[in-house]
C-alpha positions in Angstrom: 83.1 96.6 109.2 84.2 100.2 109.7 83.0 102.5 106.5 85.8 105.6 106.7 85.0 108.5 104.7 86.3 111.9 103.7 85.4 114.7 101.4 88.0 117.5 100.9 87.3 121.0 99.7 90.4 122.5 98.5 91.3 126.5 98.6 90.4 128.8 95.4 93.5 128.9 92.8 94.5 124.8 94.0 95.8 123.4 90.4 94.3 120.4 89.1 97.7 118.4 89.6 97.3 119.3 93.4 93.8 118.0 93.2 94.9 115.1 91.0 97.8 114.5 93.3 95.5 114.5 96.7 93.4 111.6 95.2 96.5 109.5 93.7 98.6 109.9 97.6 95.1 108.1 99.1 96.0 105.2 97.1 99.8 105.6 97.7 99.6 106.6 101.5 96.4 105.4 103.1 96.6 102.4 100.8 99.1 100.9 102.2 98.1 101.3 105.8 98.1 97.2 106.7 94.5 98.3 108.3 92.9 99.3 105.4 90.7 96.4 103.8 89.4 98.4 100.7 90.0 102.5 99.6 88.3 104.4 97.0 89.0 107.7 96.2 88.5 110.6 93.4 86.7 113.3 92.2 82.8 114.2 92.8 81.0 112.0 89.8 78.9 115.1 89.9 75.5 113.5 89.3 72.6 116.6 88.9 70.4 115.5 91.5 69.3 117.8 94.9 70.5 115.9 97.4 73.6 115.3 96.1 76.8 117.7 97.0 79.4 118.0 94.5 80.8 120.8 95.7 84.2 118.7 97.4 87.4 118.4 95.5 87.9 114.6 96.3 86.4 111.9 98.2 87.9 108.9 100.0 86.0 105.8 101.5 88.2 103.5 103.3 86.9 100.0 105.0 88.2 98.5 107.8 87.6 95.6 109.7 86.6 97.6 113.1 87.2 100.4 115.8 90.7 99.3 116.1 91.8 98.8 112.7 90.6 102.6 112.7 92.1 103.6 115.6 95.8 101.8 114.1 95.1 103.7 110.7 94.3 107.2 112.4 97.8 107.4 114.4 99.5 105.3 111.3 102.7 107.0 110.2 101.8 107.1 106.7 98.6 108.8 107.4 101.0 111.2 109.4 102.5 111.9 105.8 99.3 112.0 103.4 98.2 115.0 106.1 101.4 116.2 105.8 101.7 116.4 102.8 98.8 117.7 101.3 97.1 119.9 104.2 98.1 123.1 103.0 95.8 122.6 100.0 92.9 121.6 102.2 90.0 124.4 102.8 87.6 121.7 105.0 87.7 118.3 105.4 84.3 116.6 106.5 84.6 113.1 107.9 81.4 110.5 107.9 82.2 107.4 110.1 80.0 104.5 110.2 79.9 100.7 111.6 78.2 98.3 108.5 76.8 95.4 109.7 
């Protein structure tokens, strides 16, 4: 399995419906990427603990099946869109890739 995951920061003044809107086009977009096995996505659960960073916008975790089911979703035409679409609100993006299993 192939553990996909984003955190997006978003620039000062972004609205709440942007935010709202960035989390809701994962589903939309990304979901529907015949690659994708399981998403998640939303806002930080902000739990008070040290090592935890809630300082992202939204998260996503996406689950593949492997390297190419990654590779298809990467250069997928609606995952052209969802960037598309919502870059200009982005500030970073950090990306965490991992193999499970």
């Amino acid at each position: 399995m192939f553990v996909h995951t984003v955190y997006f920061w978003v620039h000062e003044g972004t609205s709440e419906a942007a935010i709202a809107q960035l989390a809701q086009d994962c589903h939309t977009y990304l979901g529907a990427i015949p690659a994708v096995r399981h998403l998640w996505a939303g806002a930080p659960a902000n739990t008070p603990r040290e090592v935890v960073d809630n300082s992202y916008a939204c998260g996503l975790t996406v689950i593949l099946d492997d390297r190419e089911g990654h590779d298809i979703y990467q250069d997928h035409e609606l995952h052209l869109q969802f960037i598309e679409r919502n870059r200009a609100h982005w500030k970073r993006v950090q990306v965490y890739d991992h193999f499970d299993g």
